[in-house]
Structure formats: C-alpha cells, structure tokens
Backbone as CSV, one residue per row, in Angstrom:
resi,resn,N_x,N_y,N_z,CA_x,CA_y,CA_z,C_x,C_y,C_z
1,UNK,-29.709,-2.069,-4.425,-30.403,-2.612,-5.556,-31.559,-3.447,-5.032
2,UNK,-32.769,-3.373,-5.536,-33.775,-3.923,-5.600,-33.733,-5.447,-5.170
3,UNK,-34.198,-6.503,-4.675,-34.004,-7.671,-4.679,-34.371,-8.508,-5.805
4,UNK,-35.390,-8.047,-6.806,-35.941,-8.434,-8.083,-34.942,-8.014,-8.463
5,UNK,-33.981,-7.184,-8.753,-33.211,-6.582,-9.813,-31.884,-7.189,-9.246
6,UNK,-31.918,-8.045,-8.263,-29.986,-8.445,-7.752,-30.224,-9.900,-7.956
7,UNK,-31.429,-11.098,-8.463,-31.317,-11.794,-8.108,-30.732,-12.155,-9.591
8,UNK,-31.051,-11.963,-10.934,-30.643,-11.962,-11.904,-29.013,-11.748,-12.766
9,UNK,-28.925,-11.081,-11.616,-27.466,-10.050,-11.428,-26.426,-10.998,-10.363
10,UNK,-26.770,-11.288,-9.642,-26.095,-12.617,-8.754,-26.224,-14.035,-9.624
11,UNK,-26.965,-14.034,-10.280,-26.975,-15.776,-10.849,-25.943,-15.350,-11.917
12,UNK,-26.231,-14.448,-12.894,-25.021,-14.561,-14.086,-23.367,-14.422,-13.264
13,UNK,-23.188,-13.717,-12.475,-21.984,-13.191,-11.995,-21.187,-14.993,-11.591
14,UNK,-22.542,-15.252,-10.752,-22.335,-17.038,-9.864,-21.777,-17.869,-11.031
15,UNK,-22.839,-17.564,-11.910,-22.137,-18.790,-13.195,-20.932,-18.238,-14.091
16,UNK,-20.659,-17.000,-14.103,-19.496,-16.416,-14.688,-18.320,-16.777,-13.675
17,UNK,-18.132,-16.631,-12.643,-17.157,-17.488,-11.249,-17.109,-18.896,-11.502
18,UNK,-18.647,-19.530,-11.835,-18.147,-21.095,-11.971,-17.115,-21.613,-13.462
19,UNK,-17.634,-20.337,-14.516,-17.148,-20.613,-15.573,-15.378,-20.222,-15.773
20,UNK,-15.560,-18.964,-15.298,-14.541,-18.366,-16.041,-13.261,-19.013,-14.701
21,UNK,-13.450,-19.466,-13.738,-12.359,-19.429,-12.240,-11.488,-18.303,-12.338
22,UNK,-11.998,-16.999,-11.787,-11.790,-15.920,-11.903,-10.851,-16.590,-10.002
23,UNK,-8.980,-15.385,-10.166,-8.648,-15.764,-8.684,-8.518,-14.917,-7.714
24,UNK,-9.028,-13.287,-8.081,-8.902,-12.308,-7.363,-10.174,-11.639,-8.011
25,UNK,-10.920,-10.608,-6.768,-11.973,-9.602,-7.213,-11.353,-8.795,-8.035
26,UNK,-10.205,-7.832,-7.503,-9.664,-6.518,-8.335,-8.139,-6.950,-8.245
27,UNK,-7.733,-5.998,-9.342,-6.089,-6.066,-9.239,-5.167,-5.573,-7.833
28,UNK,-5.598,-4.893,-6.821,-6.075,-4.649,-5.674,-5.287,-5.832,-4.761
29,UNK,-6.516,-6.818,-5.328,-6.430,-7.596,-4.633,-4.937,-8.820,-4.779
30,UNK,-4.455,-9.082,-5.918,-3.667,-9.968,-6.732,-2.484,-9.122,-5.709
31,UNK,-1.829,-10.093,-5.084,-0.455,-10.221,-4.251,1.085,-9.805,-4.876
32,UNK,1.551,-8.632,-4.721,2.765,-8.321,-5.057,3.684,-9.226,-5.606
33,UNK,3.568,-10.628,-5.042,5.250,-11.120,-5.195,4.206,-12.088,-6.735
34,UNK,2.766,-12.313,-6.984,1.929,-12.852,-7.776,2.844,-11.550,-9.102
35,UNK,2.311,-10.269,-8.699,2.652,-9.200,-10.012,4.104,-9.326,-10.302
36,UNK,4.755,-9.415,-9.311,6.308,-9.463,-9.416,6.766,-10.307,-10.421
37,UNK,6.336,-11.776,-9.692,6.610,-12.952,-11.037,6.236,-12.666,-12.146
38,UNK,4.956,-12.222,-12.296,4.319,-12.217,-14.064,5.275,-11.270,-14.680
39,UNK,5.287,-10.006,-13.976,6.132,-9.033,-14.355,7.458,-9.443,-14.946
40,UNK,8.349,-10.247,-14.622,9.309,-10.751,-14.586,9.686,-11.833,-15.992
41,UNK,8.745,-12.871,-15.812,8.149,-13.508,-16.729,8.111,-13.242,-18.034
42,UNK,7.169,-11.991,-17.960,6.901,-10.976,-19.101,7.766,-10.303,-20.260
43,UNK,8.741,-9.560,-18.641,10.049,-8.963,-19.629,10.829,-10.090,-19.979
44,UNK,11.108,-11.172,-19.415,11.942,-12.153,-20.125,11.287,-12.693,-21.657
45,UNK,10.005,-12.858,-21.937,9.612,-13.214,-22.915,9.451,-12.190,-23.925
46,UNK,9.241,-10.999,-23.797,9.433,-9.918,-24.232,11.182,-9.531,-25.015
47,UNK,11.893,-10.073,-24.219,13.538,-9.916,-24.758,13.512,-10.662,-25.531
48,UNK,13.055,-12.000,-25.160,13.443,-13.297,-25.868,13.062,-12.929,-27.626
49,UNK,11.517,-12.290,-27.637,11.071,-12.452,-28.606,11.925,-11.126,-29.397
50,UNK,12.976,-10.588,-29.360,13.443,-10.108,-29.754,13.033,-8.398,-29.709
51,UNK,12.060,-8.067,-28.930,11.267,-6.958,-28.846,12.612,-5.827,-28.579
52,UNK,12.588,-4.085,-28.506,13.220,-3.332,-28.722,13.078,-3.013,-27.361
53,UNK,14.134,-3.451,-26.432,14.378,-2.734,-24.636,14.186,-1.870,-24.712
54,UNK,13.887,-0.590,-25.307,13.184,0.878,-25.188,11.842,0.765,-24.995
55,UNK,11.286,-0.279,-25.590,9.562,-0.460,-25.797,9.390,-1.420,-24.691
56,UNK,10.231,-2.005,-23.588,9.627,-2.876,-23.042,8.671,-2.719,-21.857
57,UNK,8.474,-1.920,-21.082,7.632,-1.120,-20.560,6.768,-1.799,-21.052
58,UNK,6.199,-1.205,-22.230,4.364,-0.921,-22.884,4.432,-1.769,-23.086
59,UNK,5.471,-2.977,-24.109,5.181,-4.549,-24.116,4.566,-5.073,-22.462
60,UNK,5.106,-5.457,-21.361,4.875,-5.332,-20.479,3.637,-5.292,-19.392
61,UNK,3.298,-4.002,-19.481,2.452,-3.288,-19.230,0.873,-4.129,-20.052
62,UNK,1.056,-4.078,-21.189,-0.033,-4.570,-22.126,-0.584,-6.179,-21.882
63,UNK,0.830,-7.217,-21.949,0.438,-8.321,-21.033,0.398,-8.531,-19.365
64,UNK,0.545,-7.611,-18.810,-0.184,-7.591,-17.651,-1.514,-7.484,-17.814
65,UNK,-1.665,-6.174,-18.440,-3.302,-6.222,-18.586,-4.031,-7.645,-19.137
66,UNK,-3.384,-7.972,-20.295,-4.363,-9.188,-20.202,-4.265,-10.439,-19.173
67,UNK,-2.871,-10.625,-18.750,-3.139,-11.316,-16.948,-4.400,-10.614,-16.510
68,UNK,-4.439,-9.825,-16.069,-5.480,-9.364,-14.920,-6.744,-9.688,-15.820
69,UNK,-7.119,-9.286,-16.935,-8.222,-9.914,-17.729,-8.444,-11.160,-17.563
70,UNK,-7.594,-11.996,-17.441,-7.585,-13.360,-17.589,-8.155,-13.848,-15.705
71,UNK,-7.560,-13.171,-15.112,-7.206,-13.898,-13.648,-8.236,-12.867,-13.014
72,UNK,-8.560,-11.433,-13.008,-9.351,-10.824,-11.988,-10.659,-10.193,-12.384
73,UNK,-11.465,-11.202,-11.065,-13.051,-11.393,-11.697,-13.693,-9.808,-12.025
74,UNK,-13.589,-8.547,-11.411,-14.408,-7.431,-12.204,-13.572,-6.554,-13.483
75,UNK,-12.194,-7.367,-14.190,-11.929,-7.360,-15.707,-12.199,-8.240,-16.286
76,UNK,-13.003,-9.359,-15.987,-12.890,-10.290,-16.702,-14.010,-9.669,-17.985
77,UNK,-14.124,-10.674,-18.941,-15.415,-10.568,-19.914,-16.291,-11.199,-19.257
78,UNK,-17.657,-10.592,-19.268,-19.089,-11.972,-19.014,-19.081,-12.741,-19.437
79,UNK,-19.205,-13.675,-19.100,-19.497,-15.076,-19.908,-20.321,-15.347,-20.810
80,UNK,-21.651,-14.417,-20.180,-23.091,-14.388,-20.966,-23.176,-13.111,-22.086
81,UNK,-21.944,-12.423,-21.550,-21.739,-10.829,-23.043,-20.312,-10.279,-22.754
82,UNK,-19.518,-10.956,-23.931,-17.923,-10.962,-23.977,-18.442,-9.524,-24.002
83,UNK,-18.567,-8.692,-24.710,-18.767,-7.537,-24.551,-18.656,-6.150,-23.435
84,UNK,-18.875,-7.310,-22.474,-18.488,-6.059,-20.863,-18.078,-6.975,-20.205
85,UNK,-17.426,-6.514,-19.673,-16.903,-6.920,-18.205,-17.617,-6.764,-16.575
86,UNK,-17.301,-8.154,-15.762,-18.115,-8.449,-14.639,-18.797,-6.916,-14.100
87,UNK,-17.598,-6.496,-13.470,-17.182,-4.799,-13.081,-18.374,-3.832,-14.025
88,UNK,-18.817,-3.683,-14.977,-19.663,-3.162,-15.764,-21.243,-3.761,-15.900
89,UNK,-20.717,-4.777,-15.976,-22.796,-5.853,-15.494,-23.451,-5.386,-14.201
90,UNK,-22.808,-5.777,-13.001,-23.180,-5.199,-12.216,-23.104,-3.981,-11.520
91,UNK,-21.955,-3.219,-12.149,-22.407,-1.428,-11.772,-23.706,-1.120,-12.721
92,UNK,-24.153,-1.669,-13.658,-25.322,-0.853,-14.704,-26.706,-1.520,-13.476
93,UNK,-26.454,-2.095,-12.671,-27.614,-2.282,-12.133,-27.808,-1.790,-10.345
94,UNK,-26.227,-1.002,-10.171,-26.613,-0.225,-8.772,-26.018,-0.854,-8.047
95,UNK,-24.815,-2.533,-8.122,-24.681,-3.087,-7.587,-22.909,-3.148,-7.193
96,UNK,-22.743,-3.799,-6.669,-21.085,-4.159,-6.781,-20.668,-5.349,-5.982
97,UNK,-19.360,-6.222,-5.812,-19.221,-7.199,-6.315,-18.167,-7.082,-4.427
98,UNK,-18.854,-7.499,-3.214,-17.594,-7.236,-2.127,-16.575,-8.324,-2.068
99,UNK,-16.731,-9.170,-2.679,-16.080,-10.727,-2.627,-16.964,-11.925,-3.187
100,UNK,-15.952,-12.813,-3.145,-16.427,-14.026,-3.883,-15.606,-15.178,-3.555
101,UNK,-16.444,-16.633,-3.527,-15.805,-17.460,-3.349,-16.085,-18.561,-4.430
102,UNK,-15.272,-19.655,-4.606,-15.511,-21.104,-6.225,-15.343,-21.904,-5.039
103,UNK,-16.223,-22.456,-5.315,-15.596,-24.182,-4.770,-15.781,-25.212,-5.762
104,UNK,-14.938,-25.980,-5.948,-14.598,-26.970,-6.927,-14.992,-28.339,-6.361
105,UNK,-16.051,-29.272,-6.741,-16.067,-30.412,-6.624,-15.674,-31.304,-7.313
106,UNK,-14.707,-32.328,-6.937,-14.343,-33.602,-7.756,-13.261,-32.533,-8.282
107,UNK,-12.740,-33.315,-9.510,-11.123,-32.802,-10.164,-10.963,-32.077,-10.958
C-alpha cells in the first residue's frame, strides 16, 4: 500500500487499539486454555439460563463469537464505522494488520 494511502489507515486502526483495548490480533491468536475457560463459562450460563442441552452447541458457539468480537482486534467493529470491522478497513485498502501493541499510561 501506498504510503499516502497507509498513513490514514494506521492512525484510525492506532486510535481504534487505543479505544476499543482490543487483546489478541486474530482468534488464532487467543490461547487455548483463554477459549477453554470462556467455553466453559458459557455452557454453564447457558444451562443455568435454562436453555435446551440439545441447542447448547449453537448457544455456545454464538457467545464465543461475540467474545472474539469483543476481545480480537481484526473482529472487532471500527470505532470510526461500527459498520465494518478492523479486518475489513484495512483489507479495502491493500493492507493488513501483522501485530499490535497498547500501552497504557497512568490507571
């Protein structure tokens, strides 16, 4: 990508990281025993709420996805256009996303 065309494309992504504290690039990346717990988590709240153990799978399955929405930066929404996701801003411009780092000052 162009350097005129990445610098625009790096500042929203930068302030979408400062905003959103996105904690993994891809689901990829998010640590087994991380999926394990949620997973776990999930189906317990899933029983609790009285849901049908035949359906719990897709219950499941569905709040994972929004974990990973929530927690991994190329599902997240833009900050600047709920509308797409990180992963989609910068593929429309040729680009992609190899890592990332937040640093947090003060509390």
């Amino acid at each position: 990508m162009p350097d005129e065309a990445a610098a625009p494309v790096a500042k929203s992504v930068a302030q979408h990281i400062a905003f959103a504290d996105p904690q993994w690039r891809t689901r990829a990346d998010v640590p087994a025993d991380v999926v394990a717990h949620e997973t776990e988590v999930f189906c317990a709240q899933t029983l609790e709420e009285g849901k049908p153990e035949a359906a719990l799978p897709k219950f499941v399955e569905g709040r994972m996805n929004g974990f990973y929405k929530e927690n991994v930066l190329e599902e997240q929404a833009l900050a600047q256009d709920s509308k797409t996701t990180v992963a989609k801003h910068v593929a429309a411009t040729g680009g992609n996303v190899l890592d990332f780092a937040r640093v947090k000052v003060g509390a």
